[in-house]
Each structure stands twice: as structure tokens, then as C-alpha cells.
N, C-alpha and C positions, 0 to 999 in steps of 0.2 A: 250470373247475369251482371252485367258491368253497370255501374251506375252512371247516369248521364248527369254531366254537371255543362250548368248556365254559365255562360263568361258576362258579367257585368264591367262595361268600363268605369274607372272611378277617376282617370287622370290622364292628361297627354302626355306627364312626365311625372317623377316623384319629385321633382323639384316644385312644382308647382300643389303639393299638400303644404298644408297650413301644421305645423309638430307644435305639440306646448314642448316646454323645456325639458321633459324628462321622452323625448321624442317618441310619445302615443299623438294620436291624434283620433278622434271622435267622428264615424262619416253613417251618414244613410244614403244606404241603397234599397229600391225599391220599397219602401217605408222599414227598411230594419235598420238599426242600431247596428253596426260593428268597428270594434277598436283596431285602428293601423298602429302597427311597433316598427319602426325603424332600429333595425340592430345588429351591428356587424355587416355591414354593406349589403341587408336583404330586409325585406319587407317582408313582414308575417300580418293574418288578420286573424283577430280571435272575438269573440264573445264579447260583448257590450258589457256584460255583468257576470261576476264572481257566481258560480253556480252552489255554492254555502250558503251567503244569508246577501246577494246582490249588491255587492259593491262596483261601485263604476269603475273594472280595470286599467281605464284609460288616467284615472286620478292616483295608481302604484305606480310601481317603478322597474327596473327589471335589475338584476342579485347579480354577482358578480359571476356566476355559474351562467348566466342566461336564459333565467328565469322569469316569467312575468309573477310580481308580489301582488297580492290583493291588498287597497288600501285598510281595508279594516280590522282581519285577523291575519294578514299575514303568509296567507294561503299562496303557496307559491305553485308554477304552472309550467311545464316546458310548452316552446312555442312552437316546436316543431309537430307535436303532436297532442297536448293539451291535458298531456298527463299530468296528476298531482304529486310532487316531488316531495311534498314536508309530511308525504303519510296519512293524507284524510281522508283518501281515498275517493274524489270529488274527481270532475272531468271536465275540462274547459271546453267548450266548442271551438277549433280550427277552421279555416277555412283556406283552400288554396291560392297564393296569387303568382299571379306571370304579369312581368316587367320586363318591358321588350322593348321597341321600336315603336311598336305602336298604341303604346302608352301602359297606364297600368289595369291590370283587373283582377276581381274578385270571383274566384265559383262557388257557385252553390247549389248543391245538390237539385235536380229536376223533381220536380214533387206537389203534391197536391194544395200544396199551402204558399206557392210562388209562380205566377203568369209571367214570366219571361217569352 
């Protein structure tokens, strides 16, 4: 059974997101938290907080591999898929985004805990 995933739009352009300097930025959609990474000419959206002990990954930084770092232990993350790279065996929540023409958006899984 194929999952149905909600397109949320979050931007008419990624020019018009607000990046702090290590280019995350912080947005809610639909009352949730999720981190935007600008990285290598693509946009990835992960998890608000480090799934270890909850740090704000939007306050790390990303490894020279292309890794998203958690600010507190260190915990590193690929962004393409939200696996844990440094071995702790943790999983970052991903989510997909399309940046098009018609601006940017977020999916997220169709489900019983989001009215889209």
C-alpha cells in the first residue's frame, strides 16, 4: 500500500526563507516544528530535535561529509535519509521537499495525527 503524503507549501521561493548563518532555519507548519538545511544547492527538512536527548538541530551544523551534527553530543545524521552516521544507532525524522516553480513544500505523511 503506498503511503499518501500532504504537500504543505512553506515558500513562494527559497529565496525568501530567513537561514541563520550555518544555513538551518526553524519553520512551523501546521503547529510542528521542522528544521530546513540548505545544502549543496538542495533543500532538505528534518526533525526539530535530535531524537538522543532533544537538541535543537537547527542550532548544529552540517560536517564536511554532509551531515547534519546535533548541537549537544555530536550526533551526526545523513539528510538524505536520517540515518545515524557516528554509530548510535538513533534516526532522525526526514521529510520530503519539492522546489519547483511553484514555490517550496513539505510532505508529510497522511495520518491520523495531521488534518491536512
Amino acid at each position: 500500500m503506498e503511503k499518501k503524503i500532504n504537500w504543505i507549501k512553506i515558500a513562494d521561493s527559497a529565496a525568501e526563507i530567513v537561514w541563520q548563518t550555518n544555513q538551518m532555519s526553524i519553520i512551523e507548519v501546521e503547529g510542528k516544528k521542522v528544521t530546513l538545511v540548505a545544502h549543496n544547492q538542495a533543500l532538505f527538512a528534518i526533525a526539530h530535535k535530535c531524537p538522543h536527548a532533544s537538541g535543537v538541530m537547527a542550532d548544529g551544523f552540517i560536517d564536511g561529509l554532509g551531515n547534519v551534527v546535533c548541537p549537544l553530543h555530536r550526533y551526526k545524521f545523513s539528510l538524505e535519509n536520517g540515518r545515524n552516521t557516528s554509530g548510535e544507532g538513533y534516526y532522525l525524522k526526514t521529510y520530503p521537499v519539492e522546489n519547483n516553480q511553484n514555490g517550496v513544500f513539505i510532505g508529510f505523511e497522511a495520518n491520523r495525527f495531521f488534518n491536512f
